[in-house]
N, C-alpha and C positions, 0 to 999 in steps of 0.2 A: 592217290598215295603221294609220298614226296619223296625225291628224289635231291640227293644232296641238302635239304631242306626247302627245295622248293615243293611248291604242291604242284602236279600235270596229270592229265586226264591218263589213265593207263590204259584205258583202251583204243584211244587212238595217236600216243607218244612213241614212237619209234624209237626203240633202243640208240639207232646209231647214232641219232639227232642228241641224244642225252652223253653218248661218249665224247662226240663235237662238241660239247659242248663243258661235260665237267672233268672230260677222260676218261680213262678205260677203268680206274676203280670208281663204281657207284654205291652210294647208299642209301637203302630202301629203307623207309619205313611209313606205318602206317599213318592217316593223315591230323589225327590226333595219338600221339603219342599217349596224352595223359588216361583217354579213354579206350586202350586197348579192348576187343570183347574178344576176337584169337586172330593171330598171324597179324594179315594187316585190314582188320577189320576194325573198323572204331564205332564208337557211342557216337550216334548224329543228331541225339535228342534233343539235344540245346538247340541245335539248327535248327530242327522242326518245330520247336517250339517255339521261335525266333519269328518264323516263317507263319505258320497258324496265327500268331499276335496281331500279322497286320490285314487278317480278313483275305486271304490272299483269289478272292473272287467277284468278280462282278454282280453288283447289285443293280438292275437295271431303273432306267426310265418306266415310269408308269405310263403305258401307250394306251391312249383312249380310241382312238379314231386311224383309220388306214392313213389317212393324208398322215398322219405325226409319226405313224410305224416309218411310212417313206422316208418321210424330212430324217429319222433316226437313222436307217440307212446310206445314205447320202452323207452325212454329216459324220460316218463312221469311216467310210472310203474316205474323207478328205483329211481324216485325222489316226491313219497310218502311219504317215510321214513323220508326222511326234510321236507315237509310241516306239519308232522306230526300235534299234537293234533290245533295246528292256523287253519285247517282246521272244525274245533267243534263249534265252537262262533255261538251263536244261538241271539245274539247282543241284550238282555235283557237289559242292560247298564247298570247292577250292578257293573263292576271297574270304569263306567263314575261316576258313584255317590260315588264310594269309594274314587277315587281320592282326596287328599287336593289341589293337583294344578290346577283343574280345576275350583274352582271358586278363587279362583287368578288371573288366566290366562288364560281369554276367548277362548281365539287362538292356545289355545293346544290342539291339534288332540284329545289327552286321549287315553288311555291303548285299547280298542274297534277297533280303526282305524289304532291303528300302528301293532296291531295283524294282522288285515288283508292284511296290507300292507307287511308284513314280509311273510304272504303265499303266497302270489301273485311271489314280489323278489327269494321266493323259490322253484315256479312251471317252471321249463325248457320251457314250450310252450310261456309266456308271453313274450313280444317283446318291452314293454313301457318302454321308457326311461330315465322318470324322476322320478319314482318311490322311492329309494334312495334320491332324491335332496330333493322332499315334505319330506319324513318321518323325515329325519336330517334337519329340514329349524329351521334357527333363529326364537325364542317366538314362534313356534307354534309346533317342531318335539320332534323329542326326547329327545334331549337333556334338555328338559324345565321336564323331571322325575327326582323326589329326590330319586328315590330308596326307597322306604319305602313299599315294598310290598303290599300294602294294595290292589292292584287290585287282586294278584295272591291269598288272600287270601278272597277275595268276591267271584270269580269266582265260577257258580254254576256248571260247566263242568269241574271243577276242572282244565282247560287250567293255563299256567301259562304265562301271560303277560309279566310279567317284564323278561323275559327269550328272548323274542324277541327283546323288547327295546334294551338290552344289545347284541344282533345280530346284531343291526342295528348299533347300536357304532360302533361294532367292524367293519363292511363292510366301515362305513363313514372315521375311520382310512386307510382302505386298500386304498380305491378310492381316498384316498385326498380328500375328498368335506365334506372337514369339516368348516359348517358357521361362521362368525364373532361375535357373540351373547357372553353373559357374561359368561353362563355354559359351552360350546363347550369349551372358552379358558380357564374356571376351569379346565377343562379334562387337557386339552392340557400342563395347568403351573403343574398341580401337577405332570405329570408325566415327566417333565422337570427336575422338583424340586428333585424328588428320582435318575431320572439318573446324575445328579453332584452333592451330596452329601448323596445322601438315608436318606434322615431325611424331613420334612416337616416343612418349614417356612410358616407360613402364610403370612408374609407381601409381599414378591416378589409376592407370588400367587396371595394377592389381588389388587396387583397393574397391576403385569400380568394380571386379568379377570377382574376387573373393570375396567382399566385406569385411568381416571382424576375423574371420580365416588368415587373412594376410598375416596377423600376427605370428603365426607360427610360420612365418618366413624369415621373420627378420634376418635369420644370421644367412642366408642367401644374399637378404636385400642388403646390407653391408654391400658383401664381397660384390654387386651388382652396380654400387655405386661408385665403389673404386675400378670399376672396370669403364666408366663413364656409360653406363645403361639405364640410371636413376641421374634425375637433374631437379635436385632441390627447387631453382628458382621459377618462381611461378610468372617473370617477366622475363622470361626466354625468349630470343627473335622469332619470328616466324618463318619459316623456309622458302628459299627462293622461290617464285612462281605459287606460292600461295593459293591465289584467287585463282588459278589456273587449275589443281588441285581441286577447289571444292564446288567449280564448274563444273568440272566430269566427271565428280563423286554423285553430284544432285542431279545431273545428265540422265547417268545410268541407275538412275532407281526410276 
C-alpha cells in the first residue's frame, strides 16, 4: 500500500517507523489508487502482464552428456555472484507503483520485469534468445526509464533496479540491438554530441531523437534558446580537455 504516497511493504513496515518518519497523521491508501477492486486492494494486472511479457523463466541449455550437465553446474555456482540481489524481487510491485512512467506509458515492462529479465540474461544455464531484444524494445524496454531512481528507492528488499536497467543499456550498446524509439536515439545523439565537441547542444540532439517531431517544439526551442541551451553556431569551441573526454568515453565502451 502507500503510506503518505510512498509505496511500503505492509507486512513488514512498523507503524512507528512511518510516524518517524511522516508524523503521527498518516495516510493510507491503496497502491494503485486508479485501480481500486475494495478497500486497499488494487488491479495488479498490468504488472502481471508486464512481468509474463518478458518470459519470466528459465529456458535451459540443451545437456547432451554428464561431463556438459557438470561444466553447467560449475559454471552456475561461479555466476551467483552476477545474478546477485535481482535474484530477491519477491514482485510486491512497489517500483511498479513508484514508477512516473508507467502510467504514461502502458507498454513499459517497469522496474519488476526488467529486474528479472536482467537475472535471467545473468544466469549462464538460460539459452533464450530474445531476452535482451524484449528488455531494450521501442515504448515498452528500457530504454522508456527516466532515471529517476524512485524504484530503487521503494524497493522493500532493498534490490536496486535502476542498476540493472543501466546493465541492460550497456549490453544493448555491446550487441548492437539498439531500437529505433525516441530515447534509445537520445542515448545514442548525446553521446555523439560529447564525442565531437564534448559540450551538449541540444538542438542536433533533438533533431537527432525526435526527427520531423522536433517540429512541434519549436515554441520551447525559442524559449530554449534564449535561455542559452540552443547554440546556433556550428563553429563552437570545443570544451576544455576535449580529447580527455573521448578517451574515456571509447575507454569505457
Amino acid at each position: 500500500m502507500k503510506v503518505q504516497g510512498k509505496p511500503v511493504l505492509a507486512c513488514s513496515t512498523p507503524v512507528r517507523e512511518l510516524v518517524r518518519e511522516f508524523g503521527p497523521k498518516l495516510t493510507i491508501e491503496p497502491l494503485n489508487s486508479e485501480k481500486v477492486i475494495r478497500d486497499l486492494i488494487s488491479d495488479m494486472d498490468d504488472f502481471w502482464d508486464a512481468y509474463s511479457r518478458t518470459a519470466p523463466y528459465l529456458e535451459p541449455l540443451d545437456i547432451i552428456s554428464r561431463e556438459e550437465s557438470t561444466i553447467s553446474r560449475r559454471l552456475y555456482r561461479g555466476s551467483t555472484a552476477a545474478i546477485g540481489d535481482s535474484d530477491h524481487c519477491i514482485m510486491c510491485g512497489a517500483c511498479y507503483a513508484a514508477c512516473p512512467v508507467v502510467p504514461l506509458q502502458p507498454s513499459f515492462l517497469g522496474p519488476a520485469a526488467l529486474t528479472r529479465t536482467y537475472r535471467f540474461i545473468k544466469d549462464v544455464r538460460d539459452a533464450k534468445p530474445d531476452r535482451l531484444k524484449t528488455a531494450v524494445a521501442a515504448e515498452s524496454g528500457a530504454w522508456e526509464c527516466i532515471k529517476c531512481l524512485k524504484c530503487t528507492e521503494a524497493c522493500p528488499k532493498e534490490i536496486d533496479p535502476f542498476s540493472k536497467v543501466k546493465e541492460l543499456h550497456s549490453r544493448a550498446f555491446q550487441a548492437g540491438d539498439i531500437p529505433g524509439g525516441i530515447r534509445s536515439r537520445h542515448t545514442v545523439g548525446f553521446q555523439l554530441n560529447l564525442l565531437l565537441n564534448g559540450l551538449l547542444n541540444e538542438l542536433p540532439l533533438a533533431v537527432f531523437s525526435m526527427r520531423f517531431r522536433v517540429l512541434g517544439m519549436a515554441r520551447r526551442g525559442i524559449r530554449m534558446f534564449f535561455h542559452g541551451k540552443i547554440i546556433l553556431n556550428p563553429l563552437r569551441p570545443r570544451s576544455r580537455g576535449h580529447r580527455q573526454i573521448r578517451r574515456l568515453m571509447r575507454k569505457s565502451q
